[in-house]
PAMIZA-474817 format. One record per residue (C-alpha): residue in three letters; y, z, x. Coordinates in steps of 0.1 Angstrom, whole numbers, padded with zeros to 4 digits, always signed. Example, Ala and Ser with C-alpha at 12.3 -4.5 7.8 and 13.67 -1.06 7.14 Angstrom:
BEGIN
ALA-0045+0078+0123 SER-0011+0071+0137 
This chain:
BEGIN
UNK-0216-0131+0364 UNK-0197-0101+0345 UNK-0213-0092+0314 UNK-0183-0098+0285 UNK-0194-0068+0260 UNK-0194-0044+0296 UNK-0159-0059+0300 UNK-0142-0051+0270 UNK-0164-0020+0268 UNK-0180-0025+0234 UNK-0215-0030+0228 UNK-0236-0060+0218 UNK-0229-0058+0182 UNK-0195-0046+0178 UNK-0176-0062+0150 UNK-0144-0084+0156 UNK-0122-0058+0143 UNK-0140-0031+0175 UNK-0138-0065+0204 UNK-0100-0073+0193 UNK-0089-0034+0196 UNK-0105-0027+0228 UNK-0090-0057+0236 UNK-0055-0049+0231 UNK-0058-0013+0248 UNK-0071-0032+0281 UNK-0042-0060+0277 UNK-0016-0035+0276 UNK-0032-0014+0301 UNK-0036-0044+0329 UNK-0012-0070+0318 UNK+0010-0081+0350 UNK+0038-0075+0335 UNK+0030-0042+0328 UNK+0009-0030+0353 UNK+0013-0055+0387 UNK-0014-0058+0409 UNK-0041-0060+0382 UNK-0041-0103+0375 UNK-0079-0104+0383 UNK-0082-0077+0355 UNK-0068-0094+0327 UNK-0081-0125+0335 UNK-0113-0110+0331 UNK-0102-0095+0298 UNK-0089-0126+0287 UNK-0117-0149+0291 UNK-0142-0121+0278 UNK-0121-0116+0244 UNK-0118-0156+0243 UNK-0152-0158+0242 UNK-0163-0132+0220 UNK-0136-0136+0197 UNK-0148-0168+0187 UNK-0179-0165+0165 UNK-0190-0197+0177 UNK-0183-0189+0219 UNK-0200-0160+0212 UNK-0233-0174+0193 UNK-0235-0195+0225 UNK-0228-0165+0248 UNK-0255-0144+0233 UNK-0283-0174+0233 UNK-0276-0176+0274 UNK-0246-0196+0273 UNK-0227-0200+0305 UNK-0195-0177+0316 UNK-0174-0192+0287 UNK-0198-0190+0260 UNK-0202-0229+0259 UNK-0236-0249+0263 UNK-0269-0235+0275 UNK-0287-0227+0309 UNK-0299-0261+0327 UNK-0332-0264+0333 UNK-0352-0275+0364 UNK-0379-0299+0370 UNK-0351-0328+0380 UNK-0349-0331+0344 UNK-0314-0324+0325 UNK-0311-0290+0314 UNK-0309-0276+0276 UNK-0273-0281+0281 UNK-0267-0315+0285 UNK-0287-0323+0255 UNK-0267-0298+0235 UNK-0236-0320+0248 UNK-0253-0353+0238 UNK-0258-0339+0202 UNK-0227-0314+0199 UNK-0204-0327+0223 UNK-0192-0311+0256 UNK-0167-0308+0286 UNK-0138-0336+0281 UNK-0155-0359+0257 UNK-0134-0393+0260 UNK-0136-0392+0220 UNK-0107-0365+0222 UNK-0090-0388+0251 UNK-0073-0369+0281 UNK-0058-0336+0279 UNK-0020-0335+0280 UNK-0005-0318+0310 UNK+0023-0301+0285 UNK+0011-0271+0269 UNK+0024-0246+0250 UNK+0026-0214+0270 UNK+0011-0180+0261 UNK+0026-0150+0238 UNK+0035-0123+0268 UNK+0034-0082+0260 UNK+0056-0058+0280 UNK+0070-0024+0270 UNK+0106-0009+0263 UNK+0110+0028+0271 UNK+0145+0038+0247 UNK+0157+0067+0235 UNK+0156+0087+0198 UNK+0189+0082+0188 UNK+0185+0045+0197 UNK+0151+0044+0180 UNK+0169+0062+0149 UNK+0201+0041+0146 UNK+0195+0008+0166 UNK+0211-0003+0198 UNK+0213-0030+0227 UNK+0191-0018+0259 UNK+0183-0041+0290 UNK+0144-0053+0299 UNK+0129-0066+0329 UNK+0105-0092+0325 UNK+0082-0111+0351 UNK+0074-0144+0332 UNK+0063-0180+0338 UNK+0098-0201+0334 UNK+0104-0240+0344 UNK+0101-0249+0382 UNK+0137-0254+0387 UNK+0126-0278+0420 UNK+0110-0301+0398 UNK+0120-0295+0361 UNK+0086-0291+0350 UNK+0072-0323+0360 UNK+0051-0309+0383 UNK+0058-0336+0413 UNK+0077-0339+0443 UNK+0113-0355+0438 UNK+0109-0392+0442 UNK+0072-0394+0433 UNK+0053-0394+0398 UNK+0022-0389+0381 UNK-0008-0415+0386 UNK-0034-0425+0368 UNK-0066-0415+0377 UNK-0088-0442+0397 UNK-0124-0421+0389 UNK-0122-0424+0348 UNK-0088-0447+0346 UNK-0074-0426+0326 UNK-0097-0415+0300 UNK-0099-0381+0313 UNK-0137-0377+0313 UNK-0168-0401+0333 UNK-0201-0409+0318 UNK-0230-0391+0333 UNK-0270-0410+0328 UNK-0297-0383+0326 UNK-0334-0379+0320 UNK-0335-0354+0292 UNK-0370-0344+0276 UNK-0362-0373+0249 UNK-0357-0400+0279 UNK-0326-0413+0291 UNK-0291-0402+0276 UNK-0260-0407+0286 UNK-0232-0381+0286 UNK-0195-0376+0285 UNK-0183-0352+0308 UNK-0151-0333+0322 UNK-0135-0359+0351 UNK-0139-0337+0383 UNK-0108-0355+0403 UNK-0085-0352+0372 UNK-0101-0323+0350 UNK-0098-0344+0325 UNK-0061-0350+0325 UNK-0065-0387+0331 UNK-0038-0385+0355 UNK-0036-0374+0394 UNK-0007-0358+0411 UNK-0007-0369+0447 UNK+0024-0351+0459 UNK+0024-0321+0440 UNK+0060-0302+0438 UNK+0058-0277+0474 UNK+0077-0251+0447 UNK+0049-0249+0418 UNK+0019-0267+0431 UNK+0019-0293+0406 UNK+0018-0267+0374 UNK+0058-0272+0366 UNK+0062-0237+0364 UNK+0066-0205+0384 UNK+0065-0166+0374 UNK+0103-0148+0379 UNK+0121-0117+0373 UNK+0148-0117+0350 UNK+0166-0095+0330 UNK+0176-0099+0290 UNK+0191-0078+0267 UNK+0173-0072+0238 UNK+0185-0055+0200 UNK+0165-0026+0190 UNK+0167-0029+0151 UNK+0178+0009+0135 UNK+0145+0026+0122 UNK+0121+0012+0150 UNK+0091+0041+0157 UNK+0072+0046+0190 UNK+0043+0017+0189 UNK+0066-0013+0171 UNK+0063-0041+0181 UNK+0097-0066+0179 UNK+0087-0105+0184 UNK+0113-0130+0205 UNK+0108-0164+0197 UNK+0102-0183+0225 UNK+0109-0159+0252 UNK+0071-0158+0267 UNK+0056-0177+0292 UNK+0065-0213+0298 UNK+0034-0237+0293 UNK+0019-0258+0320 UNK+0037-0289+0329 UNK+0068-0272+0320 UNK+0058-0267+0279 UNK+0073-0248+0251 UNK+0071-0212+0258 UNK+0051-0187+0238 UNK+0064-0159+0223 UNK+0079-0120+0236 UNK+0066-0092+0219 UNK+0082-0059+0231 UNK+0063-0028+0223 UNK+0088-0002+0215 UNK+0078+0037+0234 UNK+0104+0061+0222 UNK+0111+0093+0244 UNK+0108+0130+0237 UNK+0144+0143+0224 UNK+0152+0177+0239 UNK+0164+0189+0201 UNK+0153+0166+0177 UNK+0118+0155+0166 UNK+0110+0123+0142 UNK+0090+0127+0112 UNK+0096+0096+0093 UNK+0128+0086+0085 UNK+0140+0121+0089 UNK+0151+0143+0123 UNK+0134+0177+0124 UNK+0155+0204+0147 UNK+0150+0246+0149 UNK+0176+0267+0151 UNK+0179+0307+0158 UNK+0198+0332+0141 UNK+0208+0368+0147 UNK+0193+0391+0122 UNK+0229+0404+0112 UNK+0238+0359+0106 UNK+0207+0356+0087 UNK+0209+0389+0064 UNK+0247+0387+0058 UNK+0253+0346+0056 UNK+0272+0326+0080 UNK+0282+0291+0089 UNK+0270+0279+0122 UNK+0286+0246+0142 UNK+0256+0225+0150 UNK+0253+0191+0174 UNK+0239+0162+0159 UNK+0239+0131+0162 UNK+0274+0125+0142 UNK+0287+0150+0154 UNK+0294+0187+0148 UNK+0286+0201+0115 UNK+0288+0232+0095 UNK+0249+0249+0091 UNK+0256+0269+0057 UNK+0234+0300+0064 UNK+0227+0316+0027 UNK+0231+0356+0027 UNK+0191+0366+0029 UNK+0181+0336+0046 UNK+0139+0344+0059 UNK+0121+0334+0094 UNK+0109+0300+0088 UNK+0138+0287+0057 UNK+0146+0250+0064 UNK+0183+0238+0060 UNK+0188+0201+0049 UNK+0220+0180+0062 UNK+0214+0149+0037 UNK+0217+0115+0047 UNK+0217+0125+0086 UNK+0182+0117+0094 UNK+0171+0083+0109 UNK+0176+0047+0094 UNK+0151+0034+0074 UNK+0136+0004+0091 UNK+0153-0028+0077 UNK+0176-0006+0053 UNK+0209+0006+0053 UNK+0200+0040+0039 UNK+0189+0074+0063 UNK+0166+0100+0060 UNK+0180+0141+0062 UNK+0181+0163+0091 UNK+0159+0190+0085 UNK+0163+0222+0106 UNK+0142+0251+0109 UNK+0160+0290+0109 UNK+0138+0310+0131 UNK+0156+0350+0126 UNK+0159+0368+0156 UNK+0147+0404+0153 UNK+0173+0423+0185 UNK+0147+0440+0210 UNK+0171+0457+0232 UNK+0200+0483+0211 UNK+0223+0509+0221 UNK+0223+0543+0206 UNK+0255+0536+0182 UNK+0231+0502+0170 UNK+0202+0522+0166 UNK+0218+0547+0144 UNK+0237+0519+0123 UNK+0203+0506+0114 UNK+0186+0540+0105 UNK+0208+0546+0084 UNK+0206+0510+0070 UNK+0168+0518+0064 UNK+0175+0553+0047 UNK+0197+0536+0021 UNK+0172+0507+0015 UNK+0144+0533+0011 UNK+0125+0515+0041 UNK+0123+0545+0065 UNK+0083+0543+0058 UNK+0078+0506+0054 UNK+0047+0496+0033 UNK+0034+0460+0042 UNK+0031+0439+0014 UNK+0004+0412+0015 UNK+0022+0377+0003 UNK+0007+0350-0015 UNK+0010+0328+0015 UNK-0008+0354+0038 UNK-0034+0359+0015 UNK-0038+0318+0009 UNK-0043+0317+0052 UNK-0071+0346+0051 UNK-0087+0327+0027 UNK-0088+0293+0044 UNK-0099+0311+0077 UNK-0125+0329+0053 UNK-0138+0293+0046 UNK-0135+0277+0076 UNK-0159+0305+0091 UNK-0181+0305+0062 UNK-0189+0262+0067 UNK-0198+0269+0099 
C-alpha cells in the first residue's frame, strides 16, 4: 500500500497549506491532459491529496486507517475487526440511512495549459486549445445502457443501495450497514451496459475550442470556463476548465508588470549629438527622441505603450534601455577627428572620476564580504 505523505512528497506533519501545493505541482506535472501516459500517476495523487486534505481522512489515515483514510485495521480471532465497530458507532460504507447513490454526478474541474504569445498576453486575443476530456457517450446519451434496455433495480439490497452484515464484535452481536457489492451501492444494476462507455455514460475525446485570452493576462493565470471540464458519471453536469496561461520569451521585449522593457544601441556620434531613431513596437513604428548627451544605461519612456492592465482599459509605458556604442575599429581620418575632439575638451589625459553610484556598489560589495 503506497504511503500518501511519500506520494505527495511531504512529510508526516506538513500543514494543509505544504499537502495542497505539492499537490498542485504533481497535478499539473501528471495530469492526462497534460502529460498522457501518466493516469496511474494522478490517480495516485488524487486519492493521496483526498485523503490528506481532509482533516478527518487523515486523522483516520494516521491511526492505521485503510488506503482511503476511512475505518480501522480488522482484527482477527473470527471476531469483527476495530473497523466494523467504528461503522456501527460512526457509520460506514453505503449506510441505507443516506439511501443509494445517484448514478448522475457532477464531473470534475479539469487543468490543461495554453502556451501564447507576449503581445497576446499584453493586449488579449483568441488562440485555439486542445483538450482530451470526458464528454456524453453519444451511443447512449449518458444513460449508460444499451439502446432498447434500462436500468434495474438491484435484486441483492432492492434498491437500497447497501446489505446488512451480523457480526460478533468484542460487545456481542451487531449488525452493520454496508456498501452493496453487486450494485456499489447504486441500488440499481445495469445488465447490458452501453458496448461504447461501459455503462459510465461517458467517454474521454479530443476536441478543440477557442478560448479568449483577456488583455493583461501574466505567465501562471489561471482563466476558469464554466462548465467546460469533465462530464460526470451517468452523463452529469460537467465540472469546470481552468487554463493555465504560459507566456513565451519575446525576441525584443520583456514584461515587467504592466509595462514592456526593450534595449536599444546607439552610436557614440547618435548618442553625444541627439537623434531620433524609428523603433518597432507593437503599434507600430515610432520616433525614439535621443537627447544630445544621452549616457550608457539612460532609459527612454514611450507612455501608454506598455501592456494592458488586467481588467482595465488603461496600459503601462514602454521602457527602453540606450546602451552607447563606443566604435572599436577607425580609420586614420576618424582617429584624427577624435584627437582633436579630446584636445579641445581638455581630455587628452583623462582622469577617472569615482561616481556616487560606483562608490555606493564598492560599498555594498564591502558589506556583502564583510557578513560573511
Amino acid at each position: 500500500m503506497a504511503d500518501h505523505y511519500e506520494t505527495l512528497g511531504v512529510s508526516k506533519d506538513a500543514s494543509a497549506a505544504e499537502i495542497k501545493s505539492s499537490y498542485r505541482k504533481l497535478a499539473r506535472k501528471y495530469h492526462p491532459d497534460v502529460n498522457p501516459g501518466h493516469e496511474d500517476e494522478f490517480k495516485a495523487i488524487s486519492l493521496a491529496y483526498d485523503v490528506l486534505s481532509d482533516s478527518e481522512k487523515r486523522r483516520n489515515y494516521d491511526m492505521g486507517g485503510g488506503d482511503n483514510g476511512q475505518g480501522f485495521p480488522a482484527g482477527g480471532g473470527g471476531f469483527g475487526g476495530f473497523g466494523d465497530i467504528f461503522e456501527t458507532f460512526f457509520g460506514g460504507g453505503g449506510g441505507s440511512a443516506g439511501g443509494p447513490m445517484p448514478r448522475t454526478q457532477r464531473g470534475k474541474d479539469a487543468l490543461v495549459g495554453v502556451n501564447i504569445d507576449l503581445k497576446t498576453a499584453a493586449f488579449g486575443g483568441t488562440v485555439d486549445l486542445e483538450v482530451a476530456t470526458a464528454v456524453v457517450c453519444d451511443t447512449c446519451s449518458g444513460a449508460g445502457t444499451q439502446q432498447g434496455t434500462k436500468v434495474e433495480t438491484c435484486t441483492l439490497c432492492h434498491g437500497s443501495g447497501s446489505v446488512q452484515r451480523m457480526t460478533r464484535t468484542l460487545l456481542g452481536q451487531m449488525v452493520t450497514n454496508q456498501t452493496c457489492n453487486s450494485c456499489h451501492g447504486y441500488g440499481t444494476v445495469i445488465p447490458n451496459p452501453c458496448l461504447n462507455c461501459q455503462g459510465d455514460g461517458r467517454v474521454r475525446k479530443q476536441r478543440t475550442m477557442k478560448i479568449r485570452i483577456p488583455a493583461g493576462v501574466s505567465d501562471g493565470t489561471r482563466i476558469q470556463l464554466s462548465a467546460q471540464g469533465e462530464v460526470g458519471p451517468g452523463g452529469g453536469p460537467a465540472g469546470d476548465l481552468f487554463v493555465e496561461v504560459m507566456v513565451a520569451r519575446h525576441e525584443v521585449f520583456q514584461r515587467d508588470g504592466d509595462n514592456l522593457r526593450a534595449a536599444i544601441s546607439v552610436p557614440m556620434t547618435a548618442a553625444a549629438l541627439g537623434a531620433s531613431i524609428p523603433f518597432e513596437t507593437f503599434d507600430g513604428t515610432q520616433d525614439l527622441s535621443i537627447e544630445a548627451g544621452t549616457q550608457s544605461g539612460t532609459v527612454v519612456k514611450l507612455s501608454g505603450l506598455g501592456a494592458t492592465r488586467l481588467r482595465s482599459e488603461t496600459r503601462g509605458d514602454l521602457l527602453i534601455t540606450v546602451d552607447v556604442m563606443t566604435p572599436d575599429k577607425m580609420d586614420d581620418a576618424q582617429r584624427e577627428l577624435l584627437e582633436q575632439l579630446a584636445k579641445l575638451r581638455d581630455e587628452e589625459t583623462p582622469r577617472a572620476q569615482i561616481t556616487t553610484e560606483s562608490r555606493g556598489v564598492f560599498s555594498r560589495m564591502r558589506e556583502r564580504f564583510a557578513g560573511r
